[in-house]
N, C-alpha and C positions, 0 to 999 in steps of 0.2 A: 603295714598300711601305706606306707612312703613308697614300698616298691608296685603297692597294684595302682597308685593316683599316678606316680611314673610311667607306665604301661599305659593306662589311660590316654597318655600322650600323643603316640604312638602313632591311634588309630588314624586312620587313615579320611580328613576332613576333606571331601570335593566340595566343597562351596568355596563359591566365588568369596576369596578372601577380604577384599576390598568395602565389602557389602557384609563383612562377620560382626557381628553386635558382639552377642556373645560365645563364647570359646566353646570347642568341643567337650572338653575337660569338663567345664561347670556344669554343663548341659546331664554328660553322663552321672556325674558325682550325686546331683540333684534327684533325677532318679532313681537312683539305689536307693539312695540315704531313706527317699519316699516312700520309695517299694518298702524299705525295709520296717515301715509306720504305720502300712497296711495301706496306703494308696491304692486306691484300683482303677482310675481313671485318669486322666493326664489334667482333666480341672483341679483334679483332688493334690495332683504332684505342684502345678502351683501355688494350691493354698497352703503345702507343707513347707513349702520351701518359704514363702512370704513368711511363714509366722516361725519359724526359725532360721533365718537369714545369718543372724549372728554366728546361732552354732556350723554355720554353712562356710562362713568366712574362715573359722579356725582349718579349712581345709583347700577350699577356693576363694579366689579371689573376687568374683562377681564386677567385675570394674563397671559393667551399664544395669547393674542391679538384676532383680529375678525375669527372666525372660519368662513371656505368656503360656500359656499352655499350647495353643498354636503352634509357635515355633519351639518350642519341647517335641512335641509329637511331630512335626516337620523334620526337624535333624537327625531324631531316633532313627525315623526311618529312612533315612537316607544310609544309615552306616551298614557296612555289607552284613550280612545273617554269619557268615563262618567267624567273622571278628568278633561279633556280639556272643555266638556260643565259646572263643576265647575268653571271653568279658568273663562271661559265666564260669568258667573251668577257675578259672584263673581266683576269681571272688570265693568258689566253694574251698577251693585250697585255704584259703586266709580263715575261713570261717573252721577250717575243721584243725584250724594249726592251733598254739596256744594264744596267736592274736585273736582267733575265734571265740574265745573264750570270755571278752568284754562285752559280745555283741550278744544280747538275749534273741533267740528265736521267736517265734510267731508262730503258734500251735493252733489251727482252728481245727473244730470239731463240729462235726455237724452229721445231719441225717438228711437223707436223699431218697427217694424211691424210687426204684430202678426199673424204667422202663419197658414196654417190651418183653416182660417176662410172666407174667400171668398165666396161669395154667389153670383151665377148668374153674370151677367157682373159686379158687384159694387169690387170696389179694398177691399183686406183686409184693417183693420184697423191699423192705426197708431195712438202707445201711444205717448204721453211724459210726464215722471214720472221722481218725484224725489226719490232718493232712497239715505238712510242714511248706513254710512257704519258700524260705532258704534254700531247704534240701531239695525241693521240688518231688515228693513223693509222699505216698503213703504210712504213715506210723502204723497205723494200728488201726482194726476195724472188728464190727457185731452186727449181726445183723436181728432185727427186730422182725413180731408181725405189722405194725404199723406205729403212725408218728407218735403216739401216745407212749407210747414205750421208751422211747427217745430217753426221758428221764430216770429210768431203771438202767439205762443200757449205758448210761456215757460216765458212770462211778466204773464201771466195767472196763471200760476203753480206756480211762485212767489208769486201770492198773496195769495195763498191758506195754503199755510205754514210761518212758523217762520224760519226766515234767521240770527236773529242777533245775532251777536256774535262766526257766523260758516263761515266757508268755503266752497265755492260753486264753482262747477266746471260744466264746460258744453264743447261740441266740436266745433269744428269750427263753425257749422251750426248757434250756438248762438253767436259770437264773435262777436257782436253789440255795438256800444257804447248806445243806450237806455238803451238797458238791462245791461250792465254794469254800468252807473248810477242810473238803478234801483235798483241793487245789495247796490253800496255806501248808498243810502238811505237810504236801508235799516239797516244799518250798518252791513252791514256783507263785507269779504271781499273775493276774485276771482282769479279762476283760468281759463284761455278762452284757449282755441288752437288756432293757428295759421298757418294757410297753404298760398303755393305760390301763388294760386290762387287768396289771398286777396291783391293783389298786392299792392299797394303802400305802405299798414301797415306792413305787413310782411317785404319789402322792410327797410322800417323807423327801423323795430325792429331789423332789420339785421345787420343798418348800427349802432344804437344804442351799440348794446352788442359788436362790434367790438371795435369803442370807449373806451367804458368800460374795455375791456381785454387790449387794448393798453396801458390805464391809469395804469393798477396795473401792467402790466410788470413793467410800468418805477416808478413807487412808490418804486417797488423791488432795480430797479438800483438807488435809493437815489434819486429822484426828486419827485415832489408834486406840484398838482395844485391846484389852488382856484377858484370857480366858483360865481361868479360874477351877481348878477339879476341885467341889468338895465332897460331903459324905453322901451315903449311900448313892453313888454314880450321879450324883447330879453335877452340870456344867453351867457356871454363870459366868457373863461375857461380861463386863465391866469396858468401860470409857474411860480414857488416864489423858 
């Protein structure tokens, strides 16, 4: 990791130095680290970078703190295209060495319908592929007759690839608890959406994370609870 943040160096900065806030270095580190969170817009790269600042210092230095999203996507694109597919070569190296081996990947899985291909009364076809966001390619794919199937078809595509040890993401359509168990077996672990639609779990998750924020307010005002497992699965929070 020391020799790609070295290399990072490197790159070759035309801005006017005088007028540099912050470094090229932080800039680029920032975005990976984001990319690698599942960012997919450069608003989104600052608010990763804002709420892990700390874990960010363990590697840059930030001396005028996190730069906007603006000038993120200002400086990216200022850096030439053959340095940046450097960047890249250079990153998939570390990822596939045994330093790669700390970094969990980002598996997302999803169904698509593909365009343009419809013949006669029969519907287009519907995929559902995984796709690695690291690797930049394809794992594994099924194809369906339509989005309903999506659910039959993605325990399928599980088994077609290596999950363990990664992050696997899918949309509502998958938020099953099979496939979420089949995910834990695999040992890999999960990220599901959740919409209102699924009512009662959405409902549960709703009332859960309220719970939760209730809790750390009052941890804030000096108070702390203990949570308590007794018989037959029941969980009582207690105040100490």
């Amino acid at each position: 990791m020391e020799q790609f943040l070295d290399w990072i160096e490197i790159i070759e900065d035309i801005r006017q130095q005088m007028k540099v806030r912050h470094s090229l270095k932080d800039i680029v580190v920032i975005v990976l680290f984001a990319t690698l969170a599942n960012a997919d817009n450069w608003e989104e790269v600052e608010d990763f970078a804002k709420n892990n600042e700390n874990y960010l210092r363990r590697y840059i230095k930030l001396k005028n703190g996190i730069p906007s999203h603006d000038t993120i996507q200002r400086v990216m694109g200022m850096i030439r295209p053959e340095q940046l597919q450097q960047l890249q070569l250079k990153w998939q190296d570390l990822l596939n060495s045994n330093e790669g081996e700390k970094i969990k990947k980002i598996i997302c899985i999803d169904g698509k319908t593909m365009c343009s291909n419809k013949r006669g009364d029969r519907k287009p076809n519907h995929i559902v592929s995984a796709w690695s966001r690291e690797d930049g390619y394809c794992l594994g794919q099924k194809a369906v007759e339509e989005k309903s199937n999506e659910i039959t078809a993605i325990p399928e595509v599980l088994d077609l690839i290596e999950i363990k040890g990664q992050v696997v993401t899918i949309d509502a359509m998958g938020t099953q608890t099979a496939i979420a168990e089949k995910i834990r077996r695999r040992h890999a672990d999960y990220v599901l959406a959740l919409k209102r639609n699924q009512g009662t779990l959405y409902e549960d998750v709703r009332l859960y994370l309220m719970e939760e924020e209730e809790k750390v307010q009052i941890r804030k005002a000096g108070n702390y609870y203990k949570t308590i497992e007794k018989a037959h699965g029941q969980i009582e929070i207690r105040e100490y």
